[in-house]
MDTraj code that builds the backbone (N, CA, C; nanometers):
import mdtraj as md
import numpy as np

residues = "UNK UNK UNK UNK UNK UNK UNK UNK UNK UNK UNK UNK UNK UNK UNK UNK UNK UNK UNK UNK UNK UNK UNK UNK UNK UNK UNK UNK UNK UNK UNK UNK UNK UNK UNK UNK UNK UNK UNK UNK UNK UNK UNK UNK UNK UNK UNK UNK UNK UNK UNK UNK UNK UNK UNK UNK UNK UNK UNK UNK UNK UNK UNK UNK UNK UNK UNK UNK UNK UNK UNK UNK UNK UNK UNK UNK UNK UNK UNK UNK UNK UNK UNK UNK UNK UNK UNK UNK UNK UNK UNK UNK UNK UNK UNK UNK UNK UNK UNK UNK UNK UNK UNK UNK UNK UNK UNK UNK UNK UNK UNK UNK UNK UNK UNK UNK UNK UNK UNK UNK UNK UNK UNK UNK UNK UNK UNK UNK UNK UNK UNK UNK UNK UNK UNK UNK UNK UNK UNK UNK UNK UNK UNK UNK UNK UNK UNK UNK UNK UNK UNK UNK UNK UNK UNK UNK UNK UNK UNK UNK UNK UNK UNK UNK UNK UNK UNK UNK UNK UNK UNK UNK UNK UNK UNK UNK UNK".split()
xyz = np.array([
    [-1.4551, -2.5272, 2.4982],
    [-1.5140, -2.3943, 2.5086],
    [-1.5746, -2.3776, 2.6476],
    [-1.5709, -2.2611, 2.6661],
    [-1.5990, -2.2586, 2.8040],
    [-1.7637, -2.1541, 2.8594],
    [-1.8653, -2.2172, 2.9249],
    [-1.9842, -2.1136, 2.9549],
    [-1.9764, -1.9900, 2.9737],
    [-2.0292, -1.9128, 2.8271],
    [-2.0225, -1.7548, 2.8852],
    [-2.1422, -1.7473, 2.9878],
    [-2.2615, -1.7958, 2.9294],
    [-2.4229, -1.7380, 3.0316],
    [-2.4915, -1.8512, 2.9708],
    [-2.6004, -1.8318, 3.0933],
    [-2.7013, -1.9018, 3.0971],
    [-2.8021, -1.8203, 2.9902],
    [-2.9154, -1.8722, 2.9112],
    [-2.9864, -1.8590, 2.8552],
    [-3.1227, -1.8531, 2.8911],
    [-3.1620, -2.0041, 2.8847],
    [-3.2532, -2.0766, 2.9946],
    [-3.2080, -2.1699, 3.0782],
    [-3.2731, -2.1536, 3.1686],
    [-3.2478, -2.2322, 3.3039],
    [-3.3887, -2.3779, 3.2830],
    [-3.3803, -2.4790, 3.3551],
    [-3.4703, -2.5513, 3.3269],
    [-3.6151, -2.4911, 3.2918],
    [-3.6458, -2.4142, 3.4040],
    [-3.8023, -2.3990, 3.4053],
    [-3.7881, -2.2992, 3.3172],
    [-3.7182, -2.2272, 3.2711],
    [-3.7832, -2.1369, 3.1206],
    [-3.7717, -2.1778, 3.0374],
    [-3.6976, -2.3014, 3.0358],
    [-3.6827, -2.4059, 2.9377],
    [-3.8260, -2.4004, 2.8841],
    [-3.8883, -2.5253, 2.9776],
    [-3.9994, -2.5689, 3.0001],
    [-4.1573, -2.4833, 2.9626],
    [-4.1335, -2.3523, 2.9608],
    [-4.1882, -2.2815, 2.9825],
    [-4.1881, -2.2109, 2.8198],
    [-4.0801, -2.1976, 2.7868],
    [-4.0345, -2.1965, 2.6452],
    [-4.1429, -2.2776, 2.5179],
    [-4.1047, -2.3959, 2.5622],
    [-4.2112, -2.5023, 2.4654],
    [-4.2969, -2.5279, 2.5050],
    [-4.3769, -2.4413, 2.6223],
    [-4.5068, -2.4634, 2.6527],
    [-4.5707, -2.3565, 2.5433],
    [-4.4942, -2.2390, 2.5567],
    [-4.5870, -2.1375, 2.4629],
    [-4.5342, -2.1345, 2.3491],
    [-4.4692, -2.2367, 2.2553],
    [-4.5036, -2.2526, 2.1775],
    [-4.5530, -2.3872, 2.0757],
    [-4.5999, -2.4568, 2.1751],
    [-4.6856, -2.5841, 2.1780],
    [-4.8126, -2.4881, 2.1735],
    [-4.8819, -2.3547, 2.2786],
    [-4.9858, -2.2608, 2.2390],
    [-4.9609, -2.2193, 2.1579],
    [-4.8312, -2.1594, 2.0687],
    [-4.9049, -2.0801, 1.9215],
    [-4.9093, -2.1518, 1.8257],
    [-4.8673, -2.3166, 1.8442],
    [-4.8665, -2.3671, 1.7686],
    [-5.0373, -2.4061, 1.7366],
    [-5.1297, -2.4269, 1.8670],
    [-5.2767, -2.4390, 1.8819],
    [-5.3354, -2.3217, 1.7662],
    [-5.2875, -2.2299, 1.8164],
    [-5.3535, -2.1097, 1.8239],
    [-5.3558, -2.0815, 1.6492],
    [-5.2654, -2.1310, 1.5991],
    [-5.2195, -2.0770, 1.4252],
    [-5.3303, -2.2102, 1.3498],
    [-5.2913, -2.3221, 1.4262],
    [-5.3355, -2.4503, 1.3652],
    [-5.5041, -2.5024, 1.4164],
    [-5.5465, -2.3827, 1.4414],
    [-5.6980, -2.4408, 1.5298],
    [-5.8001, -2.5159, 1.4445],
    [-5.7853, -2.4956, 1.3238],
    [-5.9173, -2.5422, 1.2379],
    [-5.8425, -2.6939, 1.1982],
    [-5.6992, -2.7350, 1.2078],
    [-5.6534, -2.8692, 1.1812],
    [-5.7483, -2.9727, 1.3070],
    [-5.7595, -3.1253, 1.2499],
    [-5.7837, -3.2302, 1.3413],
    [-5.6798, -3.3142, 1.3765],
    [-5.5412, -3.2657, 1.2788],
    [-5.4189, -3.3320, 1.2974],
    [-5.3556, -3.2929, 1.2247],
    [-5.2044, -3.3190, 1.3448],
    [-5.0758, -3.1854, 1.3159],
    [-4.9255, -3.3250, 1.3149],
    [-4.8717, -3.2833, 1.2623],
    [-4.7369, -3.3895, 1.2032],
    [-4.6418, -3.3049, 1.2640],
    [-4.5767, -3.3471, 1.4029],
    [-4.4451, -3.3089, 1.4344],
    [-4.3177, -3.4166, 1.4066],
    [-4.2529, -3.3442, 1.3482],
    [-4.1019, -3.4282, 1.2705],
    [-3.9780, -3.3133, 1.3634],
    [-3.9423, -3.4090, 1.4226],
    [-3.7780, -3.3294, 1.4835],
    [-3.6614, -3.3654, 1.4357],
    [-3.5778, -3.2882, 1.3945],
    [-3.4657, -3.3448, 1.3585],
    [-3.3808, -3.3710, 1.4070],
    [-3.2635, -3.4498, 1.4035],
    [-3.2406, -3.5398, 1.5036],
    [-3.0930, -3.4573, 1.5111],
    [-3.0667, -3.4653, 1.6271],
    [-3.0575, -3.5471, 1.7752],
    [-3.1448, -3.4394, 1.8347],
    [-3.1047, -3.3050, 1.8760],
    [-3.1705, -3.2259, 1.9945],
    [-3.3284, -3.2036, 1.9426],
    [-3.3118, -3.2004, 1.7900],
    [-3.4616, -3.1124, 1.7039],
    [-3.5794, -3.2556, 1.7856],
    [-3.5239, -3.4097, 1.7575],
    [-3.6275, -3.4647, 1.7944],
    [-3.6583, -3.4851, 1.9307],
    [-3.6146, -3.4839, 2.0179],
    [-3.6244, -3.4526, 2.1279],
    [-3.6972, -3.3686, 2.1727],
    [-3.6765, -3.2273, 2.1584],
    [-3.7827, -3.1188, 2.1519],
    [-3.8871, -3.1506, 2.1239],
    [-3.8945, -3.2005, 1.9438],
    [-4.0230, -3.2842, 1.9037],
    [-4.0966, -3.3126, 2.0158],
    [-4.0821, -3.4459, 2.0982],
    [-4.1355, -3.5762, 2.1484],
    [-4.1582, -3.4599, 2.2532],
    [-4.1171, -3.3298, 2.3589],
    [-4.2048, -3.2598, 2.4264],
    [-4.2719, -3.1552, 2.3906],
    [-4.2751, -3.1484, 2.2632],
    [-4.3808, -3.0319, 2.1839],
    [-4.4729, -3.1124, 2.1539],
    [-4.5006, -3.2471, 2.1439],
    [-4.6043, -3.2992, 2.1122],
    [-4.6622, -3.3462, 2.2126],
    [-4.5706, -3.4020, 2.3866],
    [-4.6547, -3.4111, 2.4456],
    [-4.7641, -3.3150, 2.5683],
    [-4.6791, -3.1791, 2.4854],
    [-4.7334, -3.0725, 2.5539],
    [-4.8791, -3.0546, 2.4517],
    [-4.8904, -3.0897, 2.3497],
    [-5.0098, -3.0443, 2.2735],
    [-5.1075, -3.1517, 2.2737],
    [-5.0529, -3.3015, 2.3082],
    [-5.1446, -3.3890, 2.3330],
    [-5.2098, -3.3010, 2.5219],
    [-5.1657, -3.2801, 2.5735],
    [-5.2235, -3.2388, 2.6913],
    [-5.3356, -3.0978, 2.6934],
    [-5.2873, -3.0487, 2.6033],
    [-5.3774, -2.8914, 2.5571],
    [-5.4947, -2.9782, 2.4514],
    [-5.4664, -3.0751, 2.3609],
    [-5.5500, -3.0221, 2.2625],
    [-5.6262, -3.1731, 2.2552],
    [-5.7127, -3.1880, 2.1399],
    [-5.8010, -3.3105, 2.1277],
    [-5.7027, -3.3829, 2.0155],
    [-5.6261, -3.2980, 1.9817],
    [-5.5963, -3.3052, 1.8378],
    [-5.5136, -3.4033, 1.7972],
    [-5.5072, -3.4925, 1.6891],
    [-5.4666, -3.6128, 1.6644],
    [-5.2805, -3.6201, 1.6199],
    [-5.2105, -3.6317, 1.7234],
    [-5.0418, -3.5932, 1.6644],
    [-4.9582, -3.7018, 1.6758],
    [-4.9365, -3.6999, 1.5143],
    [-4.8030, -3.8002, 1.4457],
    [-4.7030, -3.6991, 1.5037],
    [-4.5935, -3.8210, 1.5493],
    [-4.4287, -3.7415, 1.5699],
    [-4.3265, -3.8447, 1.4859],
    [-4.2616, -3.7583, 1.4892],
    [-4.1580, -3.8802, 1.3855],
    [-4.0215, -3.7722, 1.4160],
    [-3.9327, -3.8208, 1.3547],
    [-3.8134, -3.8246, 1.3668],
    [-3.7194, -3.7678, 1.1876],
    [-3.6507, -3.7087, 1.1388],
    [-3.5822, -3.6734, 1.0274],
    [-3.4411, -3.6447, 1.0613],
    [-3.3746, -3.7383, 0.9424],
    [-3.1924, -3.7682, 0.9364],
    [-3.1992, -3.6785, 0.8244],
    [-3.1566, -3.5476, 0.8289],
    [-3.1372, -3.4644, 0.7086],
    [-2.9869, -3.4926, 0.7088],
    [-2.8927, -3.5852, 0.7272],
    [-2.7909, -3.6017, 0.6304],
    [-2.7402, -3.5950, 0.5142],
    [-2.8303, -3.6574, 0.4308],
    [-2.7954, -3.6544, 0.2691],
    [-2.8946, -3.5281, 0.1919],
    [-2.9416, -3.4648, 0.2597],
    [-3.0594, -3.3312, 0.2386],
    [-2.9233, -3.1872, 0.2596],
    [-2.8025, -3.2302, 0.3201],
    [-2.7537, -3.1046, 0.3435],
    [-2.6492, -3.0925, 0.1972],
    [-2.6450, -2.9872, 0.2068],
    [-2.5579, -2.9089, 0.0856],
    [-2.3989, -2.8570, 0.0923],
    [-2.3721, -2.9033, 0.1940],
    [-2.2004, -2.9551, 0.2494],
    [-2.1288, -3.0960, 0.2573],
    [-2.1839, -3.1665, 0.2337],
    [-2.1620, -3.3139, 0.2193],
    [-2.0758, -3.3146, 0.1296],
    [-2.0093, -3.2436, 0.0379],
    [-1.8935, -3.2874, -0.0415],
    [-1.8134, -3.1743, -0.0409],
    [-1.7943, -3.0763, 0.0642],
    [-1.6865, -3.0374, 0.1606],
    [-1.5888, -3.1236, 0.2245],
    [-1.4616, -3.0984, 0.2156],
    [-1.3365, -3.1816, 0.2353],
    [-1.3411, -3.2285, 0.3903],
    [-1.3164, -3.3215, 0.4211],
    [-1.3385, -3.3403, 0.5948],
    [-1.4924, -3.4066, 0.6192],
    [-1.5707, -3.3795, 0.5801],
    [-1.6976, -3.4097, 0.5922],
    [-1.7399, -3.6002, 0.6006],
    [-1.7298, -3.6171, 0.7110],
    [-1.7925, -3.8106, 0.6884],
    [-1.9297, -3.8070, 0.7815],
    [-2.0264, -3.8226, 0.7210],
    [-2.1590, -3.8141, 0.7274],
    [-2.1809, -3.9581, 0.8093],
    [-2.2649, -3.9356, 0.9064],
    [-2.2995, -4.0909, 0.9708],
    [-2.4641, -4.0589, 0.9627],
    [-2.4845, -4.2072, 0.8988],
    [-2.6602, -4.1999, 0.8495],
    [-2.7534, -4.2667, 0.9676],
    [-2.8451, -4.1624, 0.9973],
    [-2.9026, -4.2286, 1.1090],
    [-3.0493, -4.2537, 1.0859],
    [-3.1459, -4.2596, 1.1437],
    [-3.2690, -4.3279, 1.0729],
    [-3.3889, -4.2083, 1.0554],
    [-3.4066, -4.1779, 0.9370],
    [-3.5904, -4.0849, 0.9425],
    [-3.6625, -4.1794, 0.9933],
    [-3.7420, -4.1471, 1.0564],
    [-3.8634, -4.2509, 1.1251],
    [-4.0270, -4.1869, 1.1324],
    [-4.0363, -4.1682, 0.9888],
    [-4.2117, -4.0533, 0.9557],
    [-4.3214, -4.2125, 0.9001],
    [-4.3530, -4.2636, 1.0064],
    [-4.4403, -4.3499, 1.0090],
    [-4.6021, -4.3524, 0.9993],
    [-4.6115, -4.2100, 0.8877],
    [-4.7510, -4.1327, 0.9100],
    [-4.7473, -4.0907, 0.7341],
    [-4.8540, -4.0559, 0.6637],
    [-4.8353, -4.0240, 0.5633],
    [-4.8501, -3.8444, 0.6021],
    [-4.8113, -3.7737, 0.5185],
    [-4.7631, -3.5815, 0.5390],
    [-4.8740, -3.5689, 0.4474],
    [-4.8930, -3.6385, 0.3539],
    [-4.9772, -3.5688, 0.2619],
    [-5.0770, -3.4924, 0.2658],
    [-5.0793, -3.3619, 0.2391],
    [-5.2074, -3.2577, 0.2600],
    [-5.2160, -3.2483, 0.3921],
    [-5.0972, -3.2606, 0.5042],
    [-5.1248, -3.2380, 0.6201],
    [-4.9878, -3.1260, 0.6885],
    [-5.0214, -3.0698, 0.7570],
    [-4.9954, -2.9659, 0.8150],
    [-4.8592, -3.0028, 0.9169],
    [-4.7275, -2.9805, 0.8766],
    [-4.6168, -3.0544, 0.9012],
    [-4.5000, -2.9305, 0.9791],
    [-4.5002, -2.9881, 1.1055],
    [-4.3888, -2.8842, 1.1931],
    [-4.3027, -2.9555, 1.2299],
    [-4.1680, -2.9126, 1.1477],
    [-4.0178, -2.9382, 1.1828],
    [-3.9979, -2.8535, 1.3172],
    [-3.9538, -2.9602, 1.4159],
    [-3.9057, -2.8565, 1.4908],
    [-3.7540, -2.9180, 1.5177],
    [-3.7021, -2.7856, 1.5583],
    [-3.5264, -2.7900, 1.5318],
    [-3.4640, -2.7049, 1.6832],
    [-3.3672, -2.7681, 1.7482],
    [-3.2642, -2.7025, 1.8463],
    [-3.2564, -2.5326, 1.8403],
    [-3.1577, -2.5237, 1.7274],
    [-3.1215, -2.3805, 1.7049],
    [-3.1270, -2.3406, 1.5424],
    [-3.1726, -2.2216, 1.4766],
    [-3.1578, -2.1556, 1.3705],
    [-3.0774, -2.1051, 1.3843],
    [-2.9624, -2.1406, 1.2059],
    [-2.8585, -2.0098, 1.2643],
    [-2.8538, -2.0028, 1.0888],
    [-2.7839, -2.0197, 1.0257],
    [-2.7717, -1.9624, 0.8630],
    [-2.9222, -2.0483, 0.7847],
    [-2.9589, -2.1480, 0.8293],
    [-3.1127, -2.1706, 0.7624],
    [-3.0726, -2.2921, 0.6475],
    [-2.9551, -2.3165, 0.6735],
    [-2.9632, -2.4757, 0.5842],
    [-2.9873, -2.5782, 0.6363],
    [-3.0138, -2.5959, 0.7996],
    [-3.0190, -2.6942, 0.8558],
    [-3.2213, -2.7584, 0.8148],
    [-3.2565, -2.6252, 0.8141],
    [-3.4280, -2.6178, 0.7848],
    [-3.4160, -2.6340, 0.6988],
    [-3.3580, -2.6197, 0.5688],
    [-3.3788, -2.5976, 0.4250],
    [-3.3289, -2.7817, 0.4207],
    [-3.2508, -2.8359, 0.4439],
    [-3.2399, -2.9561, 0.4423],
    [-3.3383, -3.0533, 0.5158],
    [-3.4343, -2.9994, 0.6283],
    [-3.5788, -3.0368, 0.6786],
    [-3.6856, -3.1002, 0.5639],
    [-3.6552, -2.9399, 0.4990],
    [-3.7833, -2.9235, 0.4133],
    [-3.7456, -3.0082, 0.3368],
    [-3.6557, -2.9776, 0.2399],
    [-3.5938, -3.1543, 0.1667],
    [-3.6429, -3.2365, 0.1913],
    [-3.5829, -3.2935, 0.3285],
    [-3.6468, -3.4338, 0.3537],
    [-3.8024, -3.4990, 0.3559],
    [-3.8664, -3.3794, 0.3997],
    [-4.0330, -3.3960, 0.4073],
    [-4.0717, -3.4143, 0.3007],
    [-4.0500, -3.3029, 0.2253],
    [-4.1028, -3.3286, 0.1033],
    [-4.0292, -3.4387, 0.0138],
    [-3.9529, -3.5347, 0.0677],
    [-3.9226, -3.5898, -0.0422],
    [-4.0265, -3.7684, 0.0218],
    [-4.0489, -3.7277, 0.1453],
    [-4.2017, -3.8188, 0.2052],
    [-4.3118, -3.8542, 0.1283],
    [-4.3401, -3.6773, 0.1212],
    [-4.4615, -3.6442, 0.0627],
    [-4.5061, -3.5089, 0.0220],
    [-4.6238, -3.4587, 0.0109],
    [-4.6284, -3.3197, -0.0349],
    [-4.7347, -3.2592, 0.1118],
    [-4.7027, -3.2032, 0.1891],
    [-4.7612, -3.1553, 0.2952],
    [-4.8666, -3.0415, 0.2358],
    [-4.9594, -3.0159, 0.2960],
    [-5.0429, -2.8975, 0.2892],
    [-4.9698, -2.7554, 0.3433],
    [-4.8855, -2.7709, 0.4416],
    [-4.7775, -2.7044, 0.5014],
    [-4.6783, -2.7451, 0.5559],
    [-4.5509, -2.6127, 0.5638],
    [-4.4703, -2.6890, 0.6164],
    [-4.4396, -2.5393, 0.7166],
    [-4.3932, -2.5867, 0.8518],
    [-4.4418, -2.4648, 0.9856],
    [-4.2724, -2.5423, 1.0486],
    [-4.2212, -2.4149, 1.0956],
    [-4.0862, -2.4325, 1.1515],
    [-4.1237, -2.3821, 1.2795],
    [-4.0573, -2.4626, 1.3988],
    [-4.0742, -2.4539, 1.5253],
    [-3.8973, -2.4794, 1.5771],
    [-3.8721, -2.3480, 1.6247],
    [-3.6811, -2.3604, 1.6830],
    [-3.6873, -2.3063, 1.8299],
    [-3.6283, -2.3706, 1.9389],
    [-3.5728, -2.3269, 2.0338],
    [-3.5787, -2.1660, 2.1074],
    [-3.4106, -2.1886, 1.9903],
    [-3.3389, -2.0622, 1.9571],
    [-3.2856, -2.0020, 1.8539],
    [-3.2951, -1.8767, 1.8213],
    [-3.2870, -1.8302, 1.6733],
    [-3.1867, -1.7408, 1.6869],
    [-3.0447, -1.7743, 1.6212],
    [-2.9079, -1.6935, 1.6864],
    [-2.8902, -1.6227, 1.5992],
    [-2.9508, -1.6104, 1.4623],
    [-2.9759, -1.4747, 1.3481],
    [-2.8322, -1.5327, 1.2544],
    [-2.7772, -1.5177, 1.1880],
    [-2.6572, -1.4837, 1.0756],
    [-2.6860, -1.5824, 1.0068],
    [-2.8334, -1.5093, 0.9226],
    [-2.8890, -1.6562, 0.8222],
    [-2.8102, -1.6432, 0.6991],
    [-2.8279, -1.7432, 0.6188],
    [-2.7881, -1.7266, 0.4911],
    [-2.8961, -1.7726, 0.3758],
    [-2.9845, -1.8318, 0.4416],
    [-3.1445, -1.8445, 0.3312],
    [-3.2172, -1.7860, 0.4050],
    [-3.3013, -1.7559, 0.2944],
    [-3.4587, -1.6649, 0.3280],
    [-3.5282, -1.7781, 0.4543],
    [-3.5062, -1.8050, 0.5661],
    [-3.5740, -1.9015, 0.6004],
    [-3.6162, -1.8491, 0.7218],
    [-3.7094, -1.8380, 0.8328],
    [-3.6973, -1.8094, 0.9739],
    [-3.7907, -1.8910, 1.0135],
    [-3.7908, -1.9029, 1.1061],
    [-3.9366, -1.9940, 1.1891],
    [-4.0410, -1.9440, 1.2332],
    [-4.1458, -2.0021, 1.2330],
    [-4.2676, -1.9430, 1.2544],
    [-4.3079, -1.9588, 1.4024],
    [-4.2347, -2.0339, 1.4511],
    [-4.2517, -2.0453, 1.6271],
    [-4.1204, -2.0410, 1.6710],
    [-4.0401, -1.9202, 1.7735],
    [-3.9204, -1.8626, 1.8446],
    [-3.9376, -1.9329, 1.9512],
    [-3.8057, -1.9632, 2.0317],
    [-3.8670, -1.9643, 2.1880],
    [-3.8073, -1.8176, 2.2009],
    [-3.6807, -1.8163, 2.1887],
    [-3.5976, -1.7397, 2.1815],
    [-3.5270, -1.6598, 2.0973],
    [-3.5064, -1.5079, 2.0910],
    [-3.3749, -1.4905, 1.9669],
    [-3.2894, -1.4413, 2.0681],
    [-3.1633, -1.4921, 2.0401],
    [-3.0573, -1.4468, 2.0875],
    [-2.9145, -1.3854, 2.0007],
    [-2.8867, -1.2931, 1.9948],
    [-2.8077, -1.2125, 1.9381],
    [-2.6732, -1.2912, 1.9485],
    [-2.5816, -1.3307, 1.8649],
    [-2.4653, -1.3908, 1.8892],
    [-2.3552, -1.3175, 1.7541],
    [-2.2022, -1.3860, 1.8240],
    [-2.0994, -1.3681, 1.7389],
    [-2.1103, -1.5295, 1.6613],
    [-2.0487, -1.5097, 1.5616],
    [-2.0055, -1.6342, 1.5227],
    [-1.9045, -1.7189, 1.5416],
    [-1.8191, -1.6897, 1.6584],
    [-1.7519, -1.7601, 1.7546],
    [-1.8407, -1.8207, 1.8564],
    [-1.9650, -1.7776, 1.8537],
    [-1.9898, -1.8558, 1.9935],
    [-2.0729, -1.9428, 1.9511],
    [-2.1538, -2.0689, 2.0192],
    [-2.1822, -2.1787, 2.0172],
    [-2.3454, -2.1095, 2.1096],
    [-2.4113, -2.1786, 2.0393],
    [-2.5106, -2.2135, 2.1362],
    [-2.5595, -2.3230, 2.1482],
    [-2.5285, -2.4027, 2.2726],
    [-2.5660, -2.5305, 2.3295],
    [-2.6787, -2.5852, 2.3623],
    [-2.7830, -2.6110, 2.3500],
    [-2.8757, -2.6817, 2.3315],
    [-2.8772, -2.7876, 2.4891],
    [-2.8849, -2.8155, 2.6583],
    [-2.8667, -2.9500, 2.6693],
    [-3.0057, -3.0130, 2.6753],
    [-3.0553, -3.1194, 2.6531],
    [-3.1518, -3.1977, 2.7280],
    [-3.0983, -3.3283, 2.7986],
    [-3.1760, -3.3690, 2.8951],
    [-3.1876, -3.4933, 2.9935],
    [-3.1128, -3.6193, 2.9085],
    [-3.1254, -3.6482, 2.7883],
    [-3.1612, -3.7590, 2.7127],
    [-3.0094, -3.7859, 2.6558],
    [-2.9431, -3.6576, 2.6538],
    [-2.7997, -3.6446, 2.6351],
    [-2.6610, -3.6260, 2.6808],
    [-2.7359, -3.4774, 2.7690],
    [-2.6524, -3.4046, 2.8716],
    [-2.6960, -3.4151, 3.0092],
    [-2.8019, -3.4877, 3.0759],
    [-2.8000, -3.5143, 3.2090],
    [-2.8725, -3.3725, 3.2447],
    [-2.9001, -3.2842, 3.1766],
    [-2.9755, -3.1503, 3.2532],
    [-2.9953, -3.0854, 3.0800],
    [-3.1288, -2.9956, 3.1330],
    [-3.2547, -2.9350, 3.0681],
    [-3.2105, -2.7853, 3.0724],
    [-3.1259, -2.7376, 2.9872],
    [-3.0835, -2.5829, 2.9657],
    [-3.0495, -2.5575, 2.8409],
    [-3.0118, -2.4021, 2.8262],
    [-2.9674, -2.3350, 2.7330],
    [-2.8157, -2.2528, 2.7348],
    [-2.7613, -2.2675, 2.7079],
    [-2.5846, -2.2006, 2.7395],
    [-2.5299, -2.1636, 2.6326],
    [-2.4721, -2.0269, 2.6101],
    [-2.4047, -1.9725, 2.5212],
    [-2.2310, -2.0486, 2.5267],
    [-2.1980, -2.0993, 2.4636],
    [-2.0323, -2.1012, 2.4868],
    [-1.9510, -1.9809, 2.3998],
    [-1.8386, -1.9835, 2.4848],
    [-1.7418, -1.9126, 2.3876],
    [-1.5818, -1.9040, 2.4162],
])
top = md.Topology()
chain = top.add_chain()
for i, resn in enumerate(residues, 1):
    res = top.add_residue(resn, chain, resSeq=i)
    for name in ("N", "CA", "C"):
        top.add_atom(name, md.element.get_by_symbol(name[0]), res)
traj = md.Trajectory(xyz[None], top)
């Protein structure tokens, strides 16, 4: 597939999960500690700089961990489908605590709905707070996130690419199509 446009460029990247590392402050002010879980590959990634943007803003005490919603999704016994299991890593108890999945891109809302699965099958959180990127709309569950970086209007031919450092060698956002 080939780059239609740029989205974000590094620094709005950057700039992106700065403000919403702030509304994440701003919603969660009366917490003393906040549970970020990313899902993996791009969601935890994000994670690990949404948390170290809020360790720098806040006093506030933050577990990060990691979630393999593999066996949480509801396509797994779709024809073609070979699932490779990779590791949850929530080394914190959730219980009665205030729990933000954060995820790459929203697009039909099973990828979150298989989040929530997984957390709760941890523990029973006091909340559970969705934090996405980018939100490309053509949901199919009641689900949206409570922290946007972005919405971006798309076809369902096109792709939205996600890169970070850790994968792709550069820190952007790119529509393909």
């Amino acid at each position: 597939m080939e780059e239609k446009s740029k989205i974000l460029t590094e620094e709005a990247f950057d700039r992106t999960l700065m403000r919403i590392s702030h509304e994440i402050l701003e919603r969660n002010s009366s917490e003393t500690e906040l549970c970020i879980v990313g899902v993996l590959r791009r969601g935890a990634t994000l994670a690990s700089y949404v948390a170290e943007n809020l360790k720098k803003l806040s006093n506030l005490n933050i577990n990060l961990g990691t979630l393999d919603i593999t066996f949480y999704r509801d396509d797994l016994s779709k024809e073609g489908l070979d699932p490779s299991l990779n590791k949850t890593n929530v080394d914190f108890s959730v219980e009665d605590k205030v729990v933000i999945i954060v995820d790459d891109v929203i697009y039909t809302g099973r990828t979150a709905r298989a989040a929530m699965d997984a957390v709760i099958a941890i523990g029973r959180p006091k909340k559970i707070q969705l934090a996405v990127l980018v939100d490309r709309g053509h949901r199919e569950l009641p689900i949206r996130g409570d922290y946007v970086g972005k919405n971006i209007p798309t076809s369902k031919k096109e792709v939205v690419s996600v890169r970070v450092p850790e994968f792709d060698g550069i820190k952007e956002v790119v529509i393909l199509g």
